[in-house]
VOBAVO-953325 format. One record per atom (N, C-alpha, C): x, z, y; residue in one letter. Coordinates in steps of 0.05 Angstrom, whole numbers, plus 5000, padded with zeros to 4 digits. Each point is the difference from the previous one (the first is absolute). Example, Ala and Ser with C-alpha at 12.3 -4.5 7.8 and 13.67 -1.06 7.14 Angstrom:
526451564886a;498250005024a;501850005024a;499349865021s;501650015024s;498550145022s;
END
This chain:
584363336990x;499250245016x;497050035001x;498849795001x;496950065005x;498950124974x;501349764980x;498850094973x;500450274996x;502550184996x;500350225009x;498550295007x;498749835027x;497650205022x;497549944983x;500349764989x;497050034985x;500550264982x;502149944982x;499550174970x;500150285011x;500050065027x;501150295004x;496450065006x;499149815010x;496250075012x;498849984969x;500249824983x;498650044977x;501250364992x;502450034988x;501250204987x;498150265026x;500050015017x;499150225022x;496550004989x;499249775006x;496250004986x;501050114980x;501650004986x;498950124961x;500650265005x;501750025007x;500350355005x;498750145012x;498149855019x;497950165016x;497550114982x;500649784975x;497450004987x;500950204977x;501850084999x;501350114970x;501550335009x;499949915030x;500650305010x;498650294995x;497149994994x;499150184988x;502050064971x;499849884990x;501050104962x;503650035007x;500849915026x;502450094998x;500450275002x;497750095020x;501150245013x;499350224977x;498249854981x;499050184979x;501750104980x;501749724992x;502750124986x;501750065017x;501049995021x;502050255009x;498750115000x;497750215005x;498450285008x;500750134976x;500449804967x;498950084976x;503350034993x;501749875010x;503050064996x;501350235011x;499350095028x;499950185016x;500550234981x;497050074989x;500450254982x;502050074995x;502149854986x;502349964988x;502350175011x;500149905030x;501949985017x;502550365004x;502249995003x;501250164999x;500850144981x;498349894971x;502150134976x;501149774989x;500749785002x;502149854990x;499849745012x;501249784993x;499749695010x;496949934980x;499250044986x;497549994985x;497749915023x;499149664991x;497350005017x;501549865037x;501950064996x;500849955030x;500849715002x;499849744980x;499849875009x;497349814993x;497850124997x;497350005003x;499549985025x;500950285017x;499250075018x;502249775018x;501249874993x;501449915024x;499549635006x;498049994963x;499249705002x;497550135020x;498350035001x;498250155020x;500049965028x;503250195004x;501250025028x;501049625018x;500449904972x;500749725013x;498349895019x;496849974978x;497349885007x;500150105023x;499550295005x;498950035026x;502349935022x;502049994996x;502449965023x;498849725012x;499049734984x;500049854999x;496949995013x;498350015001x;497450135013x;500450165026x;502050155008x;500650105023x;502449695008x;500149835004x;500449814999x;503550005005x;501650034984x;502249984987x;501249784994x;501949815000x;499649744983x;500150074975x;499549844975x;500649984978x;503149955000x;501049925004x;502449935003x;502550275006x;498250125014x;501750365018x;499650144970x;498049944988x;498650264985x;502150044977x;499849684986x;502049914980x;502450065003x;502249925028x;502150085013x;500050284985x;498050255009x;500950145004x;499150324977x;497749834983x;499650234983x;500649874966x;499849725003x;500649914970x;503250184989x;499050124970x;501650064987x;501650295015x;497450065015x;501050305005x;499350124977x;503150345010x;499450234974x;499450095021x;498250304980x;499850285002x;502450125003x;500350215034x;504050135000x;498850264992x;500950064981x;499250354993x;501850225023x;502549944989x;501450065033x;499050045028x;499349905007x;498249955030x;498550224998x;497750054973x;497950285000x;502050215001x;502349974983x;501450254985x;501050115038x;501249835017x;500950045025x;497250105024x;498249874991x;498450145024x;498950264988x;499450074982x;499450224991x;502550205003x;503150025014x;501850154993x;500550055028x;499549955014x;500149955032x;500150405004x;502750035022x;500950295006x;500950015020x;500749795021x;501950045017x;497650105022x;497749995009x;497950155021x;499350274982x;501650104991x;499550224987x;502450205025x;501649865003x;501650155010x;499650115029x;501250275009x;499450085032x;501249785018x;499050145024x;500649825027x;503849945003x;500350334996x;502849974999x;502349844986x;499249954976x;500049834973x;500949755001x;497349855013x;500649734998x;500450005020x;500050095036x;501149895022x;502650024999x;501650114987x;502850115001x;501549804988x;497949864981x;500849764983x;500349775012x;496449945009x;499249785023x;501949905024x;498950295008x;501249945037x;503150095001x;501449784991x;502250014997x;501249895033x;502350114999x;500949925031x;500849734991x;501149774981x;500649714994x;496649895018x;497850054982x;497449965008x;499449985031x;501150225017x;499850155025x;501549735018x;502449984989x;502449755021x;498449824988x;499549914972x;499549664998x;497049915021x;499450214998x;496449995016x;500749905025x;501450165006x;500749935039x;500749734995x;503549984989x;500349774999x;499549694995x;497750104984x;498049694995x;498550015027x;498250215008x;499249975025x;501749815029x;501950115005x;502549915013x;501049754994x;500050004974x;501349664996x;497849765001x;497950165001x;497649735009x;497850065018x;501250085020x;498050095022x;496849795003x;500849745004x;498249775011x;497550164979x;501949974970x;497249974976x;498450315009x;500650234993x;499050285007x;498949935026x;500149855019x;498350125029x;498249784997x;499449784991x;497949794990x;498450194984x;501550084976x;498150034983x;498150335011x;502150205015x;497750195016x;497649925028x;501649755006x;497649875020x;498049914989x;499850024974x;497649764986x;498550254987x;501950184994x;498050284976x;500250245007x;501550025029x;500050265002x;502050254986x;502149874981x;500750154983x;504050025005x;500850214997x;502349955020x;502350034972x;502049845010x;502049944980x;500850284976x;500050265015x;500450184984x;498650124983x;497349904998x;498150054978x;499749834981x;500749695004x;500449824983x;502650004986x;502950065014x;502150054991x;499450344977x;498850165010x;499850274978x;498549864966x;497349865009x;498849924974x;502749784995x;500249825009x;501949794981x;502450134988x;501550275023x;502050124976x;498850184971x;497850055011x;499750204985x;498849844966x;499349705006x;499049864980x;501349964979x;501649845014x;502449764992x;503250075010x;499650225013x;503049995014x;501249665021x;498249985011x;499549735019x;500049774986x;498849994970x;499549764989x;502849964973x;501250235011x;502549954972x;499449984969x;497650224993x;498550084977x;497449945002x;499049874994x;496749884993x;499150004972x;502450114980x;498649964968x;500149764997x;499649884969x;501449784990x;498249924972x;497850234994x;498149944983x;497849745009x;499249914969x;498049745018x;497450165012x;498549925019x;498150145005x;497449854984x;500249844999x;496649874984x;499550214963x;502849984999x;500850204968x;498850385003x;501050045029x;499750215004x;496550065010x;499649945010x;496950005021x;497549914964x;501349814996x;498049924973x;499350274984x;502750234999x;500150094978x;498250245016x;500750125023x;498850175014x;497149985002x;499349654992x;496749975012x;498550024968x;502049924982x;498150194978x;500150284995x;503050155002x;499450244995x;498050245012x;499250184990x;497050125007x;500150165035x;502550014995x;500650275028x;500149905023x;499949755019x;499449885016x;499349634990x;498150004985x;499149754990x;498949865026x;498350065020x;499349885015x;501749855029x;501150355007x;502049895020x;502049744997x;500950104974x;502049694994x;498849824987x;497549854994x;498649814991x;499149895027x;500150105034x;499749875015x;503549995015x;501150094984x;503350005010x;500749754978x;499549894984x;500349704985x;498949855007x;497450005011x;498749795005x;501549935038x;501050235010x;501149895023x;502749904994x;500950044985x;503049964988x;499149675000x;499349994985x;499049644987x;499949875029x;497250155011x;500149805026x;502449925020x;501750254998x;502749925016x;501149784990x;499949984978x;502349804980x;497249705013x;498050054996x;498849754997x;499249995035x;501850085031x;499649955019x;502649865000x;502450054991x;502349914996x;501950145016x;499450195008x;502050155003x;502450214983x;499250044981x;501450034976x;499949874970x;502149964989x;499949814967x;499450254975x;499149994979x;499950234982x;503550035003x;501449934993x;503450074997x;500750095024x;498949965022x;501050285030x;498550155005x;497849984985x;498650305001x;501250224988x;501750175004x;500550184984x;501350195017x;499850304989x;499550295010x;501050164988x;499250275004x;499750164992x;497950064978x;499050284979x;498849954977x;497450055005x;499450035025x;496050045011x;499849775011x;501249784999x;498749825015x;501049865032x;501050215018x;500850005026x;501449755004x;500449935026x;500949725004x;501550045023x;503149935003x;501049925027x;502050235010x;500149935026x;501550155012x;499550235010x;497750044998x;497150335011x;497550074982x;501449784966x;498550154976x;497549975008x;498449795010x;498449944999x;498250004975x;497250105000x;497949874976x;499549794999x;499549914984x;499849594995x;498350035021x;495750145001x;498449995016x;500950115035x;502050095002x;500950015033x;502049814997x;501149934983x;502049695007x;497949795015x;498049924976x;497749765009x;498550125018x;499050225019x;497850065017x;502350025029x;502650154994x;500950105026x;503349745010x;500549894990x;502849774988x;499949925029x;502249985015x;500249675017x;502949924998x;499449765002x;501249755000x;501350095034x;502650155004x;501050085035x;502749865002x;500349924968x;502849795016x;499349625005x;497949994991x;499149745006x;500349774979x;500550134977x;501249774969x;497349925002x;496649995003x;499049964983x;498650154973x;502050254989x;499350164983x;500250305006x;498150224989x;500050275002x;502150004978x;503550204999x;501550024987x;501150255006x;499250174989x;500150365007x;502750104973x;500649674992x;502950164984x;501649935010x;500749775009x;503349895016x;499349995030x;497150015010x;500749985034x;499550225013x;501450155008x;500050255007x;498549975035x;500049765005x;497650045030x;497249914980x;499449834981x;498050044999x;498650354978x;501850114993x;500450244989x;498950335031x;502049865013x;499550205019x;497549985014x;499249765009x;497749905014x;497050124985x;500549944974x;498350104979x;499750225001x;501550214998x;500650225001x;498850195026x;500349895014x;498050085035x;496749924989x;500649774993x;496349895005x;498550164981x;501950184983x;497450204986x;500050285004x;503250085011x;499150225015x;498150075028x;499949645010x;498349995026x;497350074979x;499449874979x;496950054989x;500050134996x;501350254998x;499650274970x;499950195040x;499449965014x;499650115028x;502450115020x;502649804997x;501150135015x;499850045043x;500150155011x;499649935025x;502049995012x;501049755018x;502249975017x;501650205013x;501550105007x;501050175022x;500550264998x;498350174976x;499250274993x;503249994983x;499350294996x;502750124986x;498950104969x;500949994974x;498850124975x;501450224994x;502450135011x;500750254984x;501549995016x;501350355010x;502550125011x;500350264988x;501550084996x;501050254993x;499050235028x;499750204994x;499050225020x;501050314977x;499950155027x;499750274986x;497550195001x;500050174988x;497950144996x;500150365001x;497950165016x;500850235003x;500250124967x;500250254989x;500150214984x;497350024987x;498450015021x;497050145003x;497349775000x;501449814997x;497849785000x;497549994974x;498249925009x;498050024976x;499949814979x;502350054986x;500249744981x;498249854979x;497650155005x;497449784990x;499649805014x;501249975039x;499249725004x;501849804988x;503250144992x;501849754991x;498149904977x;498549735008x;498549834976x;499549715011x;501049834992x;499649615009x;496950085005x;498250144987x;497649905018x;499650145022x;500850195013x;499450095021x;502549875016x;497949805024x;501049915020x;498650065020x;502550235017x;499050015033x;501750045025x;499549875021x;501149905021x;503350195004x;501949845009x;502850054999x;499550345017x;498949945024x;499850215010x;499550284992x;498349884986x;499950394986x;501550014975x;501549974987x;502649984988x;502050145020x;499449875024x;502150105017x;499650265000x;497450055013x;498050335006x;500550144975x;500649804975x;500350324978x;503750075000x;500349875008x;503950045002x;501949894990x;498749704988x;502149834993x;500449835026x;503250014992x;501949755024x;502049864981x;500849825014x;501749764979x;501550094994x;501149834984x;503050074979x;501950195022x;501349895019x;502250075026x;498650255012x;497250115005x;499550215015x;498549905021x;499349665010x;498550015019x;497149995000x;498049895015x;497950204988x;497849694995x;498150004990x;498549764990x;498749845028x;498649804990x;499349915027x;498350095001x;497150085024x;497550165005x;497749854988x;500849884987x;497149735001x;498750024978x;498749804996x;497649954976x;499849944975x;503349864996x;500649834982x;499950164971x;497949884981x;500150184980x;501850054984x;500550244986x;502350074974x;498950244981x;501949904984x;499750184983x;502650024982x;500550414996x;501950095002x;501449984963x;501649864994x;501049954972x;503450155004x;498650134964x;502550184994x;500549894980x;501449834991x;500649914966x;500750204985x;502150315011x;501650164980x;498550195006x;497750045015x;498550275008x;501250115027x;498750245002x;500550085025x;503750055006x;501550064972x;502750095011x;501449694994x;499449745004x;501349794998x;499849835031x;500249734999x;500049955027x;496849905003x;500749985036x;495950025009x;500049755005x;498349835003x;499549715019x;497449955009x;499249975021x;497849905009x;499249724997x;498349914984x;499149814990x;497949835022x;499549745004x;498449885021x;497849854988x;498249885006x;498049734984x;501449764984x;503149945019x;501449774978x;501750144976x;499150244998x;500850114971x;498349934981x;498749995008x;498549854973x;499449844993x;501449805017x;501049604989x;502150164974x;502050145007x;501950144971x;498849984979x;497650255001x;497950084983x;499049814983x;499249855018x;497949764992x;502149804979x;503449905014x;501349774978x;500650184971x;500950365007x;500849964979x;498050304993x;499250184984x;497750295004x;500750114991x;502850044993x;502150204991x;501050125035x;499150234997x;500750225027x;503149965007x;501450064977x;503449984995x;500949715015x;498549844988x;501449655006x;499250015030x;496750075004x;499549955030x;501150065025x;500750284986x;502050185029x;503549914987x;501049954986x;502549885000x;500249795018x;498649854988x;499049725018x;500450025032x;497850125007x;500550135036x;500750095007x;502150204983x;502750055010x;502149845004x;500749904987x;501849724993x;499949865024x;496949905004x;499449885024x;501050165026x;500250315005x;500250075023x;502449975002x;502450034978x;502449975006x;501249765009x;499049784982x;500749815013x;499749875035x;497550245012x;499949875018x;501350205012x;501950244994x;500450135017x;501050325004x;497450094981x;500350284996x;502050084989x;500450294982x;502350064990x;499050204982x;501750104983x;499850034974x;497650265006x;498150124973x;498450215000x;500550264995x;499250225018x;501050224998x;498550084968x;502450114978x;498750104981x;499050154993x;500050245014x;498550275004x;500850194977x;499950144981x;501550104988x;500649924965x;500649705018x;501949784972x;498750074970x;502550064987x;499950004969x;499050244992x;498750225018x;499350194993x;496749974996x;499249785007x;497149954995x;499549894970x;497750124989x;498749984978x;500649714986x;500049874990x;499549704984x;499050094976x;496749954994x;499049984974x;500649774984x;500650034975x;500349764987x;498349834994x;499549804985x;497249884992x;497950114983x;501750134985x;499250174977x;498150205008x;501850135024x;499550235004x;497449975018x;500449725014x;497049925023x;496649864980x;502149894975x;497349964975x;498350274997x;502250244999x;497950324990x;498850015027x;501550015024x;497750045026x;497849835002x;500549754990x;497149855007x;498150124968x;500050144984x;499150034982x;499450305005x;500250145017x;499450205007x;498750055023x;500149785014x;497849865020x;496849934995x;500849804980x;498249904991x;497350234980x;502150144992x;497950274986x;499350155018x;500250075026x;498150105018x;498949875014x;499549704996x;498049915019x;501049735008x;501850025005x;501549765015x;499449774982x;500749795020x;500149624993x;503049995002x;501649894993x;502349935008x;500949754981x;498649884996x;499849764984x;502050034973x;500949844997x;502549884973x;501450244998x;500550204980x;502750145003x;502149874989x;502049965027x;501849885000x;503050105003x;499350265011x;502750015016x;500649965033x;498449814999x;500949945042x;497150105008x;501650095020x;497750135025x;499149915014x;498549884996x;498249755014x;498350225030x;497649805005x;498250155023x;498250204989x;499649884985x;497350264980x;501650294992x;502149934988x;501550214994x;501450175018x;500649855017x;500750255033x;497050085016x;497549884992x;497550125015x;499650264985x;500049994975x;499650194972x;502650205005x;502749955006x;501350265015x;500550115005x;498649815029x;499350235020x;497550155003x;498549864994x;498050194996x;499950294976x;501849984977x;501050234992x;502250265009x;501649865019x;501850145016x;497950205010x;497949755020x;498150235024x;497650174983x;500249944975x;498650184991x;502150154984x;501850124992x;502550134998x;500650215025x;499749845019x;502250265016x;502549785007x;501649814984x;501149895011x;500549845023x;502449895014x;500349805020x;498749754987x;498049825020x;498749864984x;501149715007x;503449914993x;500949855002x;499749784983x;497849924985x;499449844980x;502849934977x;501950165004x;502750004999x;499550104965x;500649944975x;500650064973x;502150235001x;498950194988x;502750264985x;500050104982x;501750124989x;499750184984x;498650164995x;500550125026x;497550315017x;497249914983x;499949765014x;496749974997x;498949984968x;501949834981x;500949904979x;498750324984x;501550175009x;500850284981x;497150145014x;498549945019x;497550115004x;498049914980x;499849785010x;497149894985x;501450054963x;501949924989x;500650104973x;498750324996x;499650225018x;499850265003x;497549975005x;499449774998x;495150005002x;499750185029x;501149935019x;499750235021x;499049695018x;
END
């Protein structure tokens, strides 16, 4: 054993000293990256050194990258990605399945002790933790089955998030080399995710606890240290105790639908004063508490008043669709009941195709709307609505045709 600790402090001095020229050939392999396995395992003798310099054992490193491939697969899959393409209606209809709705309660219910510990400690109440874990894993049933060191490796050379997942391997390693996971139980899904709430390797190792008491952070088979986990980073990502993140409300005819926008947040009360009352007809509370008014299908779909812990949603996942499924999910389970649809299947759905020409018709008058992709991210509902209100239209940040068949008309 000692001899061991020595060869790991000599092997750590040489790499300290050799770490310059490592980083030089991966930088110089890099180039490479994303048109084939070519150069990628340059870049991954490279990746060793430094793992081992961020102090890694030798021993983890070997475990866990000797005689890795390049998965072409893995690029071919994150580059094909469609399902946040789809409307609100889309995937909640999919999501928030009533199975989802009973198992939520019922895990709640069948382990009361664990849920009221783990909200005395984070603030975070069983039906928000039950919405993300169904909505992950389906309560840990499906976690993916790919290896993750295979997957994350291949992501941290390819060009299109090289960085993010080159510190998503180097946390991967460290999990394996704290001992809470072996390379052979690390395994996921094809981005990397870990566990029962799809954790990133870097929020496995920063946010993890150890809540059933083994000794180890184990976010694939222990579902209290899964859930526990699962609070301690919605407590970081800012959730506040006691507050409410979303309810359904209605909305008058006549409302000025430029304020429906996540960034305008203002006090419940004047919400009230412009003439929204909740789902049932009663009327909001008078107070201070900020919101802001979200329409996923536009003005003729359903309304919800959004709170400050909406954007713990925001924040796990920045797909608008996943965030508000998500806190819906959550309200049901704790209670509410289904959403008024407002006039259903008669509302617009642009395709992706058809949302690639809007953001490309955006973008030629001015607009940012980053990547054309297809999904309607935040930039692309600022860009809009701001063409609606310069239109003449309702400025529901809401995608149509209407608008579609304007700006094509250079008007």
């Amino acid at each position: 054993m000692r001899r061991w600790k020595s060869s790991i402090g000599r092997l750590a001095a040489l790499v300290a000293l050799a770490a310059p020229l490592a980083f030089s050939t991966a930088a110089s392999a890099q180039e490479n990256c994303g048109r084939s396995g070519a150069g990628f395992d340059a870049w991954l003798a490279g990746f060793k050194q430094q793992a081992v310099a961020e102090g890694v054992s030798p021993r983890t490193v070997a475990a866990a990258l000797n005689g890795m491939t390049y998965a072409p697969d893995i690029v071919g899959t994150d580059r094909g990605q469609k399902v946040f393409g789809q409307s609100f209606f889309q995937f909640s209809d999919r999501m928030v399945a009533n199975y989802r709705i009973q198992q939520g309660r019922q895990k709640i219910q069948a382990n009361p002790d664990l849920f009221s510990r783990i909200e005395q400690r984070f603030g975070v109440p069983g039906a928000v933790l039950v919405a993300f874990w169904g909505l992950e894993t389906d309560f840990g049933a499906v976690m993916g089955d790919k290896p993750t060191i295979r997957s994350v490796a291949t992501l941290a050379w390819d060009c299109r998030r090289s960085e993010m997942f080159r510190t998503q391997l180097m946390a991967a390693l460290k999990i394996i080399d704290r001992g809470d996971l072996t390379v052979q139980t690390m395994r996921g899904p094809w981005a990397g995710e870990l566990g029962q709430f799809q954790f990133l390797p870097d929020h496995y190792l920063n946010y993890g606890i150890d809540f059933d008491g083994d000794g180890r952070v184990d976010l694939i088979r222990s579902a209290p240290d899964a859930l526990a986990s699962a609070a301690n980073y919605i407590k970081a990502l800012g959730w506040k105790a006691g507050q409410p993140w979303l309810e359904e409300v209605r909305v008058p005819p006549n409302l000025p639908w430029d304020q429906a926008d996540l960034s305008i947040k203002i006090p419940r009360s004047q919400w009230a004063r412009m003439g929204v009352v909740r789902a049932g007809g009663g009327q909001l509370p008078a107070d201070q508490l900020p919101a802001s008014l979200l329409l996923p299908m536009g003005r003729n779909g359903p309304a919800f008043l959004v709170y400050p812990n909406f954007d713990v949603f925001t924040e796990w996942n920045n797909s608008l669709t996943y965030a508000t499924s998500a806190a819906y999910l959550a309200s049901r389970v704790a209670g509410a009941g289904p959403f008024n649809r407002g006039q259903g299947d008669k509302i617009p759905v642009l395709s992706m195709a058809e949302v690639k020409d809007l953001q490309t018709l955006l973008n030629a008058r001015g607009h940012h709307v980053g990547r054309v992709d297809g999904i309607v991210g935040a930039a692309t509902r600022q860009a809009i609505k701001v063409e609606q209100m310069r239109l003449g239209l309702p400025a529901d940040s809401y995608p149509t045709p209407e608008l579609v068949a304007a700006l094509r008309a250079g008007r």
